[in-house]
BAFI-712812 format. One record per residue (C-alpha): x, y, z. Coordinates in pm, 1 decimal. Layout:
N
          x          y          z
          X          Y          Z
...
end
This chain:
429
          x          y          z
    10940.6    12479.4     7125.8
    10899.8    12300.6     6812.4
    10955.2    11919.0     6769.2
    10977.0    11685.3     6461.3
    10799.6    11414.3     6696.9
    10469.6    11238.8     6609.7
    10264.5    11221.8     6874.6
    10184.2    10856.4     7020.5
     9872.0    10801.7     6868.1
     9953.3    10898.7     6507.0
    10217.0    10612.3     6566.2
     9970.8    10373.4     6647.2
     9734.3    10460.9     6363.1
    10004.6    10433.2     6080.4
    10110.4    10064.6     6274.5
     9738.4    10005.7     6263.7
     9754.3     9992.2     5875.5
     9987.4     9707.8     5903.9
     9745.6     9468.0     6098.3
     9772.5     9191.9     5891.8
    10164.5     9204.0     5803.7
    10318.4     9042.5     6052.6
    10665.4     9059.5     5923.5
    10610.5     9451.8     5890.3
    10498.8     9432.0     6264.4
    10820.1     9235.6     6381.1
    11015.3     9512.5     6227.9
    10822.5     9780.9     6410.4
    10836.4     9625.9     6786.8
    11194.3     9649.1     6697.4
    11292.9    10031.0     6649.4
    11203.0    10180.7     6960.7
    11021.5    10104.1     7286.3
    10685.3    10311.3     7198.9
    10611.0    10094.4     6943.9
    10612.2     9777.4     7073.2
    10292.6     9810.2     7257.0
    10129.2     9899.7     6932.7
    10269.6     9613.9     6723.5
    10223.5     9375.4     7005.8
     9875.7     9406.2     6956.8
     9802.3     9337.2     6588.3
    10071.9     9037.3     6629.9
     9917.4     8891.3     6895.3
     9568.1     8960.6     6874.2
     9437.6     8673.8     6668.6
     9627.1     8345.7     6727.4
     9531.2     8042.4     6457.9
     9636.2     7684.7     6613.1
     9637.8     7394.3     6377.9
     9739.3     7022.1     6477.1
    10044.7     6881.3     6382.8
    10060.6     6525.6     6167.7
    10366.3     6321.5     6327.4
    10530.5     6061.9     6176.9
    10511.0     5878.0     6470.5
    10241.3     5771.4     6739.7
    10475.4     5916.4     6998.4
    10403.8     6262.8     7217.7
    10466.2     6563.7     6987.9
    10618.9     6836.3     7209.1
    10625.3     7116.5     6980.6
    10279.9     7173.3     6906.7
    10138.4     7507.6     6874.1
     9913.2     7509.4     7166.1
    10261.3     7417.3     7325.8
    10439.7     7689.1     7228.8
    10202.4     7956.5     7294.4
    10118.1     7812.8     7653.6
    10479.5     7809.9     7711.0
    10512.8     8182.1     7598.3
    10225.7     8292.1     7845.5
    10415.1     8068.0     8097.0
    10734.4     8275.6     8054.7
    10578.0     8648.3     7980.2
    10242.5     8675.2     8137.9
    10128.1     9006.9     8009.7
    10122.2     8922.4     7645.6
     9806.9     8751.1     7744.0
     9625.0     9025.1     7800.3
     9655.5     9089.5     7374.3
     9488.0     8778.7     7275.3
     9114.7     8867.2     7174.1
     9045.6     8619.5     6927.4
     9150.9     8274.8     6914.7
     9112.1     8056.2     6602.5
     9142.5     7668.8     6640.6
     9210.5     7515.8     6283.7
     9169.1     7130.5     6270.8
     9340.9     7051.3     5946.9
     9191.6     6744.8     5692.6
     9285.7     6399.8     5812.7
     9550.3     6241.0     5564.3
     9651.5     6009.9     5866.6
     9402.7     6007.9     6196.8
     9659.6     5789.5     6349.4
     9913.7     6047.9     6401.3
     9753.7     6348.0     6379.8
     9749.3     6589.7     6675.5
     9417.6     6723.1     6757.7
     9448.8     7057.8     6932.1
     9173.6     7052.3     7120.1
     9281.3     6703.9     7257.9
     9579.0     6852.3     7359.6
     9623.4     6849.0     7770.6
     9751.1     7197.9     7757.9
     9461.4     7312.4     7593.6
     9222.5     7381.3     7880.2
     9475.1     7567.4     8089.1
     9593.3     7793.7     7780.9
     9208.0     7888.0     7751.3
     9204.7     7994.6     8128.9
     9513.8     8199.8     8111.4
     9327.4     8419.6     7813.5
     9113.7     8628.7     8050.0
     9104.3     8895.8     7749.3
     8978.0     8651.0     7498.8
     8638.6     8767.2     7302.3
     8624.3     8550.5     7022.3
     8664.2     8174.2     6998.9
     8613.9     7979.5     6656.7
     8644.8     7596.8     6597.3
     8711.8     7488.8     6255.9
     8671.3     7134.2     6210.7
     8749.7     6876.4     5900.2
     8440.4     6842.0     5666.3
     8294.2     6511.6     5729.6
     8266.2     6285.1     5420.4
     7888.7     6151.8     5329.6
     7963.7     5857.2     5517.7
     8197.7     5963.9     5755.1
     8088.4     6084.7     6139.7
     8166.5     6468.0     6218.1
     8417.0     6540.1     6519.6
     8304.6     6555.5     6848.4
     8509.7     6499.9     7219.8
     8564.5     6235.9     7467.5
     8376.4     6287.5     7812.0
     8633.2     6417.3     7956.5
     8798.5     6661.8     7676.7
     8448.0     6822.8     7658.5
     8429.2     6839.1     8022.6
     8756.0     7014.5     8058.8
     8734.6     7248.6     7771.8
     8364.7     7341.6     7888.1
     8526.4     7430.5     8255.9
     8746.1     7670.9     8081.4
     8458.1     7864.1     7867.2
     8278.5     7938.8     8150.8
     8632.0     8147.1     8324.7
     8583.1     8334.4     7978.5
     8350.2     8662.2     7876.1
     8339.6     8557.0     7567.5
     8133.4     8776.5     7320.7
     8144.6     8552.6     7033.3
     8198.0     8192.9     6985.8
     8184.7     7973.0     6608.8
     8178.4     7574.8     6609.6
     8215.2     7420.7     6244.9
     8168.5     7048.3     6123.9
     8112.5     6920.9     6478.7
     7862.9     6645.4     6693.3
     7740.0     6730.6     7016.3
     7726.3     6355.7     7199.6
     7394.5     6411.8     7356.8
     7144.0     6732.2     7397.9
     7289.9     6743.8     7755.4
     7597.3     6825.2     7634.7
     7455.2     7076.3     7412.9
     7269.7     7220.3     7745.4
     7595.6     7244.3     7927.3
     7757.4     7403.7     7592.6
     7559.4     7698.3     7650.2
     7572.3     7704.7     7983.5
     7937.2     7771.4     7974.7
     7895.6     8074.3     7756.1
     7620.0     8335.6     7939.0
     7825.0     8646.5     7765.6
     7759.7     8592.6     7371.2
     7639.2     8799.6     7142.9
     7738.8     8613.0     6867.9
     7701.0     8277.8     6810.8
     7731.9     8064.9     6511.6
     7672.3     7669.7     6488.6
     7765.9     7569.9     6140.5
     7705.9     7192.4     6022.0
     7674.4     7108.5     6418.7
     7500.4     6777.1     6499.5
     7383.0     6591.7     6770.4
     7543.8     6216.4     6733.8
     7289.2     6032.5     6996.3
     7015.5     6266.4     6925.2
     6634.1     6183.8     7073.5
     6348.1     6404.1     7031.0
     6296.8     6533.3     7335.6
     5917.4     6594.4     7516.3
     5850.1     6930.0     7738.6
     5881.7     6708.7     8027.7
     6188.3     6547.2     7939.7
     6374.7     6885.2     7851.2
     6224.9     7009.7     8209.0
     6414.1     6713.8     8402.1
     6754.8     6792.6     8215.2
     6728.1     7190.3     8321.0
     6622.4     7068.7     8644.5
     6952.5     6849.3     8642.0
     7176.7     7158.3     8582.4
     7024.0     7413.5     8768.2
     7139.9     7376.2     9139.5
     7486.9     7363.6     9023.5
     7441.8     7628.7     8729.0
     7252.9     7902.0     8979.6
     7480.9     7979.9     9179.4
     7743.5     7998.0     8925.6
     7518.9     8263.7     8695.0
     7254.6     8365.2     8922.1
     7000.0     8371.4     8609.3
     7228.4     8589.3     8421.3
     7157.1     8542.9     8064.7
     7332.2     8637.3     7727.3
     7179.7     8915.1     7545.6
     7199.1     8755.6     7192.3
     7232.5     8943.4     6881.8
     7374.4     8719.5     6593.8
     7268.2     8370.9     6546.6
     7351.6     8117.5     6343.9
     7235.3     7769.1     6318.3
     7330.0     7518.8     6047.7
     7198.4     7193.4     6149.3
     7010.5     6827.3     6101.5
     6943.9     6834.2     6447.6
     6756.4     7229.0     6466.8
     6467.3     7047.1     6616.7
     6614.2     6893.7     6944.0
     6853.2     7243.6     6952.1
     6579.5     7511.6     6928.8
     6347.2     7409.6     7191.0
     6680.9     7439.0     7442.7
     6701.7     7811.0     7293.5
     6356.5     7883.7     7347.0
     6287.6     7742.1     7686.4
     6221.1     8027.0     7992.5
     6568.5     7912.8     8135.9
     6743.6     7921.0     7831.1
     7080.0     8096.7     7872.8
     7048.8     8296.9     7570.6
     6798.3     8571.9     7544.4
     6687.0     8583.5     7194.9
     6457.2     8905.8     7204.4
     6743.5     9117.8     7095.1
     6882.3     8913.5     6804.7
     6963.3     9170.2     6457.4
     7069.1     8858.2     6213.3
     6951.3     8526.9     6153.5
     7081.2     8218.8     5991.6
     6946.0     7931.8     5948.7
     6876.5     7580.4     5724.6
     6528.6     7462.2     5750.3
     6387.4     7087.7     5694.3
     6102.9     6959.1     5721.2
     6163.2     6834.2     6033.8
     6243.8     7165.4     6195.9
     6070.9     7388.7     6006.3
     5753.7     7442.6     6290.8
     6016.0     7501.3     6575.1
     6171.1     7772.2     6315.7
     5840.9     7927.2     6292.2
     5800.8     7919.0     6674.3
     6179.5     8068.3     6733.3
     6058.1     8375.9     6476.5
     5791.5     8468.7     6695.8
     6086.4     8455.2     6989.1
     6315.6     8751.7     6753.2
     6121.8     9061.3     6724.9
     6433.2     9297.9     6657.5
     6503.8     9048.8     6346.9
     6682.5     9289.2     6081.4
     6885.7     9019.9     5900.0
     6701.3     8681.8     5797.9
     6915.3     8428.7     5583.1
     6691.6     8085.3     5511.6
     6830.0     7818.4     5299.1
     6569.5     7512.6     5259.1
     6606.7     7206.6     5171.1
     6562.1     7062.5     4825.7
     6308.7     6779.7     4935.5
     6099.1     7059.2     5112.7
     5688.0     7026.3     5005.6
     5615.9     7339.0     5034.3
     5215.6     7275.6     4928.7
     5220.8     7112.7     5268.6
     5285.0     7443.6     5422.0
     5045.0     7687.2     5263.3
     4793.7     7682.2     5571.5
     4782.9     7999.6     5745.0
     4904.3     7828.3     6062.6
     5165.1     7698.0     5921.2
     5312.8     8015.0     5772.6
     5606.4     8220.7     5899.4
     5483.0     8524.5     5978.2
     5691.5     8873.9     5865.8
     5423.5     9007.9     6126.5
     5631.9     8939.9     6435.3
     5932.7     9084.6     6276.0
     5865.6     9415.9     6207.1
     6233.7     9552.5     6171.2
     6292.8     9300.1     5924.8
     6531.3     9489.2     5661.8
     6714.2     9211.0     5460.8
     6542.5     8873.3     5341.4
     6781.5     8599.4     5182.8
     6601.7     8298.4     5082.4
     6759.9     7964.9     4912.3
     6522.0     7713.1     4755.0
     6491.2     7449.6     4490.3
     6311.7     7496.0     4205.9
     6241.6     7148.0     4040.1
     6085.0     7222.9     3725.2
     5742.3     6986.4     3708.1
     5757.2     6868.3     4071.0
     5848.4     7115.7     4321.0
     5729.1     7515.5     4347.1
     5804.9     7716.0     4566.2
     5623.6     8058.6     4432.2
     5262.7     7979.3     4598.1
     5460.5     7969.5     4963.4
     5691.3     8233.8     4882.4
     5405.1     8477.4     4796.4
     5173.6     8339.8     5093.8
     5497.4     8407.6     5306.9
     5543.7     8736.5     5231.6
     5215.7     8834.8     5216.6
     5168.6     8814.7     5600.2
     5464.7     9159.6     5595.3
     5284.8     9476.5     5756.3
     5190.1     9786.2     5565.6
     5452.1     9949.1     5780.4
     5731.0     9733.2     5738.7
     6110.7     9816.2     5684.5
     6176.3     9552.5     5425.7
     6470.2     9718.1     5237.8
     6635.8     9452.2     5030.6
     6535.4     9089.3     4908.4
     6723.1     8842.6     4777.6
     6652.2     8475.1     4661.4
     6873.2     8211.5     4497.1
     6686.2     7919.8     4294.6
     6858.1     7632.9     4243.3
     6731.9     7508.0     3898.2
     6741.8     7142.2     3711.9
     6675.3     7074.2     3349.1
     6299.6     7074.5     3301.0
     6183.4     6685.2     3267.7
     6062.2     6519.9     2962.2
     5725.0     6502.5     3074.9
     5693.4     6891.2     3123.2
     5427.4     7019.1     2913.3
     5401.7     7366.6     2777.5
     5110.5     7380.2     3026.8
     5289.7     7308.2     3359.5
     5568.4     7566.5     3257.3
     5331.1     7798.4     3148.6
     5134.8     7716.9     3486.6
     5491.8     7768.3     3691.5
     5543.8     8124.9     3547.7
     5178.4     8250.3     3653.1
     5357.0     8243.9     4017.2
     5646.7     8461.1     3855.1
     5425.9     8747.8     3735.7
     5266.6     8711.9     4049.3
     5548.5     8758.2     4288.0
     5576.8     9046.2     4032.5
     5266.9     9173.5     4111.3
     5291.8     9128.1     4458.7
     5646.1     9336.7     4468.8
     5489.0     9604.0     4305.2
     5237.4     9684.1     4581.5
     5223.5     9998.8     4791.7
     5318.1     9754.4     5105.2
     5699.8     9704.2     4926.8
     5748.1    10047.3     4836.8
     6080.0    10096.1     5058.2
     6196.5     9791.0     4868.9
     6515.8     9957.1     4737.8
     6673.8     9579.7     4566.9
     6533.9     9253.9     4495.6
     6831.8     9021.4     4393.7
     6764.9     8696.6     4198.0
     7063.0     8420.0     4166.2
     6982.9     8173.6     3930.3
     7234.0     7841.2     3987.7
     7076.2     7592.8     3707.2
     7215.6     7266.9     3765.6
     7368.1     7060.7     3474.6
     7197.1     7278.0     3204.6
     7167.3     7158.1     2824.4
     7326.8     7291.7     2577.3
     7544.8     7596.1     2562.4
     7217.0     7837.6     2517.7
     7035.6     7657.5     2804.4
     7165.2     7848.4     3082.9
     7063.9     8236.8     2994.2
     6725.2     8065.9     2823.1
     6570.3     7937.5     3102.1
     6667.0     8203.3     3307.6
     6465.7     8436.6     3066.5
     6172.7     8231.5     3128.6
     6131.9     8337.4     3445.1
     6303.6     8727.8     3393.1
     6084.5     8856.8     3182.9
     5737.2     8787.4     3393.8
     5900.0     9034.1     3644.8
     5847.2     9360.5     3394.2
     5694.8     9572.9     3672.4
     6020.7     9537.0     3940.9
     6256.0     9581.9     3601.1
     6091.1     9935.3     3511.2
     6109.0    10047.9     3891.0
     6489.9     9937.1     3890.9
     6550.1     9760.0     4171.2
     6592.9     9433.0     3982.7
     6961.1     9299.5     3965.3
     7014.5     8875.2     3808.6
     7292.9     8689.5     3755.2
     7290.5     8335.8     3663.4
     7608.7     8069.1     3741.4
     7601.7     7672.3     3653.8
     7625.0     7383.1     3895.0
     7791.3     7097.8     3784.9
end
């Protein structure tokens, strides 16, 4: 017999296209009881809690962490919707009476009722330059690390934040032995010490009778990574060590900032990703990179041969720092067979000095036609885009900006006529 009725699943696709309308939702859960399962789920799939700024020092009772613990308290099930959780600490306009979420006693609990949750992301204020970044009491990070390790999470994103001690970072990861994506952006360690083999050996040694039986040696199969930090060298040696949680071998994408501090560990964790298809590098300003041109001090495209996608960031300082006789060095070490498919590099430029001579600029753009050159070889033929960002900071003049630019454009005439050459060029001020 024939019927005007949708099926259920058509329903569900045409609520699907109102994911991120959550007034549209309301009004869907509402007309009849086959769609509430279907609205349920965009409305309550992503959570964002943010602290509350009181006007007083007193307990705040309606917080959102509140509220939705409360909710979960009352009807169970809707738990079982919650896949991402966002935790939004907004900027401090009065640290006396703000409410931190994650200081919030309710907070640990509400994380072990969301036995569904897959993704959990910290947002943190941006610390000032002579302000300390947020980290937890003893206790809060002892709680809220009890919780992660109830969860499966899959991905997990801390922003603006200080570890207290390397230990803590240890036990961090400890918690989360499901990831396969994890991001640490502008994380520090506040009482950071570089640590020796042996000393990193006698923390693991510390943890493992009580993490063992727990995991059993599971470990998390890896595949995104990112780590954005002045402490990479005390944190990389913890992701490289044989009872590491995390098992890098299988990670696709790659982010990272690299000083001169960290920058041999960052060789050493390359060696550690040979499925690497995604590498995003952003170094340092004060980098020297003629202190790096020694073959052993290289890193070497040779241990990532599925390398698709290189994104550098470097400083160019016109008379005093280039970085064209590493960059070529560095990607001279790719294999003939390589799968390079797309590079692109950002240069953040000054204004030339007074005492640069027609000489040293002339000298700086030999590097240009040799990258050029280089690019042009039968090794990069699968190169299908090569992407240069120019960001000149505080140029002179109003002709400055496109002029120097051109400088450097027009030594790269053999990757223009095989057009895969794209520039664009924006000020810093």
């Amino acid at each position: 017999m024939f019927t005007n009725k949708l099926c259920t699943e058509l329903h569900e696709r045409i609520i699907g296209f109102l994911r991120d309308d959550d007034s549209a939702l309301r009004c869907c859960s509402l007309v009849c009881r086959a769609w509430v399962p279907a609205s349920r789920s965009h409305l309550l799939y992503h959570p964002v809690l943010t602290g509350n700024t009181s006007t007083t020092n007193s307990w705040e009772p309606n917080t959102s962490c509140r509220r939705l613990f409360a909710a979960i308290l009352s009807s169970p099930h809707i738990a079982s919707y919650i896949e991402k959780l966002t935790v939004h600490e907004t900027l401090l306009a009065r640290p006396f009476t703000y409410r931190w979420v994650t200081g919030e006693i309710m907070f640990p609990p509400l994380l072990k009722k969301l036995k569904f949750l897959r993704e959990l992301e910290f947002n943190f204020p941006t610390a000032g330059p002579s302000d300390r970044k947020t980290n937890w009491s003893t206790m809060v990070f002892k709680d809220i690390s009890e919780a992660l390790s109830t969860l499966a999470l899959e991905s997990f994103t801390l922003r603006h934040f200080a570890f207290a001690t390397v230990l803590d970072v240890i036990k961090f990861l400890d918690s989360c032995r499901h990831l396969k994506t994890l991001q640490l952006d502008n994380v520090d360690i506040a009482n950071a010490t570089q640590m020796s083999v042996s000393s990193l050996e006698s923390v693991l040694d510390s943890r493992e009778s009580e993490t063992f039986v727990r995991h059993s040696g599971k470990k998390a199969n890896l595949e995104c990574l990112m780590l954005k930090s002045n402490y990479s060298d005390s944190i990389i040696p913890i992701l490289l060590h044989d009872r590491s949680p995390l098992d890098l071998s299988g990670v696709l994408s790659l982010n990272v900032n690299v000083t001169a501090a960290d920058y041999y560990h960052f060789v050493g964790l390359l060696r550690h990703t040979p499925s690497l298809e995604f590498l995003e590098m952003e170094i340092e300003s004060s980098f020297d990179f003629s202190a790096h041109l020694d073959v052993k001090d290289l890193i070497d495209l040779y241990y990532i041969p599925s390398l698709k996608f290189l994104n550098l960031q470097v400083s160019l300082l016109l008379g005093r720092t280039d970085p064209l006789p590493w960059l070529l060095a560095f990607l001279s070490t790719i294999g003939l067979h390589n799968k390079l498919e797309e590079i692109s590099l950002k240069f953040v430029i000054d204004k030339p000095p007074p005492s640069l001579t027609i000489q040293s600029f002339d000298n700086a753009l030999s590097g240009w036609r040799d990258l050029d050159d280089l690019l042009h070889q039968p090794t990069f033929a699968g190169l299908r885009r090569v992407r240069l960002d120019f960001a000149l900071d505080s140029p002179i003049g109003d002709d400055s900006l496109q002029d120097i630019s051109d400088h450097f454009i027009i030594q790269l005439q053999a990757l223009a006529k095989k057009g895969v050459l794209e520039v664009d060029v924006c000020e810093l001020r």
